[in-house]
N, C-alpha and C positions, 0 to 999 in steps of 0.2 A: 504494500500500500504506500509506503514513503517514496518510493522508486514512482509510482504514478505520481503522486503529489508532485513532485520534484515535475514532471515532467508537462504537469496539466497547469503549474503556477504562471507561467511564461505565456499560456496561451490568458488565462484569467487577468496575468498584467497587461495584458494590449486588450483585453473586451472593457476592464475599467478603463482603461484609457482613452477608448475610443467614447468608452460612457462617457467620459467626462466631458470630452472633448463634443458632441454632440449634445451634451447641457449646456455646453457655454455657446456654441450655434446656437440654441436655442433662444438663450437667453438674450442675445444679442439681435434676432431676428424679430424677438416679442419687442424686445425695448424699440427696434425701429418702428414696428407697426402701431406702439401704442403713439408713438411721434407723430406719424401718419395721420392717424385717426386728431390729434390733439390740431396740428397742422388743419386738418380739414373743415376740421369742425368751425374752428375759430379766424380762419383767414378765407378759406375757400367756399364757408358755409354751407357745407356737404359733406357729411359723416359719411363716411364707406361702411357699411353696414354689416361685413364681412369680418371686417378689424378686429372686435369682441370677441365673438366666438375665435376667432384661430388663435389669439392670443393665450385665451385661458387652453385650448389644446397642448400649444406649444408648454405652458407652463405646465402643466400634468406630465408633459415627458421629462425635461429640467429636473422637475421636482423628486419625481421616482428614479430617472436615472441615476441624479447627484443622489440620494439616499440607498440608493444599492452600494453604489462606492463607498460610500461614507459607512456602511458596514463592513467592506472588504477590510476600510483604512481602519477600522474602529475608533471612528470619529463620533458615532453617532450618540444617543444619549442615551446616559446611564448614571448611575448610584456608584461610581468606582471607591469611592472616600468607606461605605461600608466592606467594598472587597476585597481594599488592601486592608484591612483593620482586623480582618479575618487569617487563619492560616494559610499555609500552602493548598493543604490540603482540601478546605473548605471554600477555598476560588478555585481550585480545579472542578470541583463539585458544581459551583454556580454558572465559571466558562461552559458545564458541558449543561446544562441546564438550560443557561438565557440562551445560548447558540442554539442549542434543537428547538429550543420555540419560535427560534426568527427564523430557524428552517420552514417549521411546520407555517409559520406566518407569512410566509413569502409564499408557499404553495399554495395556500389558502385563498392569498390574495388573488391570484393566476388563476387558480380554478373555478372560483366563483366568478372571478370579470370575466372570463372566457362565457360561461353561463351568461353573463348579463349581457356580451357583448352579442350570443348569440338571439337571445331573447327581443333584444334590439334594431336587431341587423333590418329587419325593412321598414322601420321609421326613419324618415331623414331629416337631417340638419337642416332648417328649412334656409342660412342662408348660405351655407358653404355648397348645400347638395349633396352631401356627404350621408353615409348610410348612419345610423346610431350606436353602433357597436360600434364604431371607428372610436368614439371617446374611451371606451376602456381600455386599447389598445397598451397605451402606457401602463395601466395598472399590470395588464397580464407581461409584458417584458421586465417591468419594476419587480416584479413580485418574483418571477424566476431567476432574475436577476440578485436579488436577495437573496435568494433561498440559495442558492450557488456559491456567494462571497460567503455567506453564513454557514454554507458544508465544508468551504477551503477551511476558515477559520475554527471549524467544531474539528477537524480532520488532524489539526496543528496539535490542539487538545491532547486529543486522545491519545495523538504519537508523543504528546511531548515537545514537537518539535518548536523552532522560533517563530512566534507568533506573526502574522500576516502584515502586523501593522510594521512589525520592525524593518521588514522586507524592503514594504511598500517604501517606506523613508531611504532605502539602499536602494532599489528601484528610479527614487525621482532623483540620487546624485549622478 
C-alpha cells in the first residue's frame, strides 16, 4: 500500500493543482462578470441578465474546488488546540476518525448531488438555458474530490507515514 501511495501522491499533487488553479480562473472570471454586470447596470443602463446566475455557478466551483485542496493541505477547519493537548496516541485515534468522516462526507456529498443533479436535469436555467443538474455539478466533483484528498491523508494515518500537509509545503518549494 505505501509503494501505491508513493506513486498515486504525484498524480493527486497536479489534480490539487490544477484545482487550485481552476478556482482562481474562477474567481477571477466571476470578479470580471460581476464588473460587467456593475458597469452595465450603472453607465450603460442595461443589466445583462445572464451575469447573476453564472457568477454564483462559477463561485460553487471556486468554492468546493479550493475546499477539497484545503483538505488535501489540511488547511481546513478544525479544533487542532484540543489534539495537540491530547497524546500520541489519542490524535492518531481522532486523524483516523475526522478523516473517515470527511471520507464518508465527501461521498455523501457526490452521491446525493448526482441524485439531485439527476432529479433536475430537465428543468432549465431559465436565463443561461442551461439544464438544472448542471448546478450540482460542483458539489459532485467537490465532494469526490474531498473524499480523495481525505483517503490520501487517512492513508498517511494508518501507515504512519509524513502527513500530506508536510508534503504539500515541499511540493510548493
Amino acid at each position: 500500500m505505501w509503494r501505491f501511495i508513493q506513486v498515486v501522491r504525484p498524480v493527486l499533487a497536479r489534480l490539487s493543482r490544477l484545482s487550485l488553479y481552476i478556482s482562481g480562473v474562477g474567481l477571477v472570471a466571476m470578479t470580471v462578470i460581476v464588473g460587467w454586470q456593475v458597469f452595465a447596470r450603472y453607465v450603460l443602463n442595461d443589466t445583462p441578465s445572464w451575469s447573476e446566475p453564472l457568477s454564483l455557478h462559477l463561485m460553487s466551483w471556486f468554492i468546493l474546488l479550493g475546499a477539497a485542496v484545503g483538505v488535501r493541505e489540511s488547511v481546513h477547519l478544525g479544533l487542532d488546540f484540543v489534539r495537540h493537548s491530547a497524546s500520541p496516541a489519542v490524535q492518531r485515534l481522532m486523524d483516523l476518525v475526522s478523516l473517515s468522516l470527511i471520507v464518508l462526507f465527501g461521498l455523501a456529498m457526490s452521491f446525493y448531488s448526482t441524485l439531485l443533479a439527476a432529479g433536475t436535469w430537465a428543468a432549465t436555467i431559465p436565463v443561461l438555458g442551461w439544464p438544472g443538474g448542471v448546478d450540482f455539478f460542483p458539489m459532485i466533483a467537490g465532494g469526490l474530490l474531498i473524499a480523495l484528498f481525505a483517503a490520501e491523508r487517512l492513508a498517511d494515518v494508518v501507515l504512519g507515514d509524513a502527513p500530506v500537509a508536510d508534503i504539500v509545503i515541499q511540493e510548493a518549494a
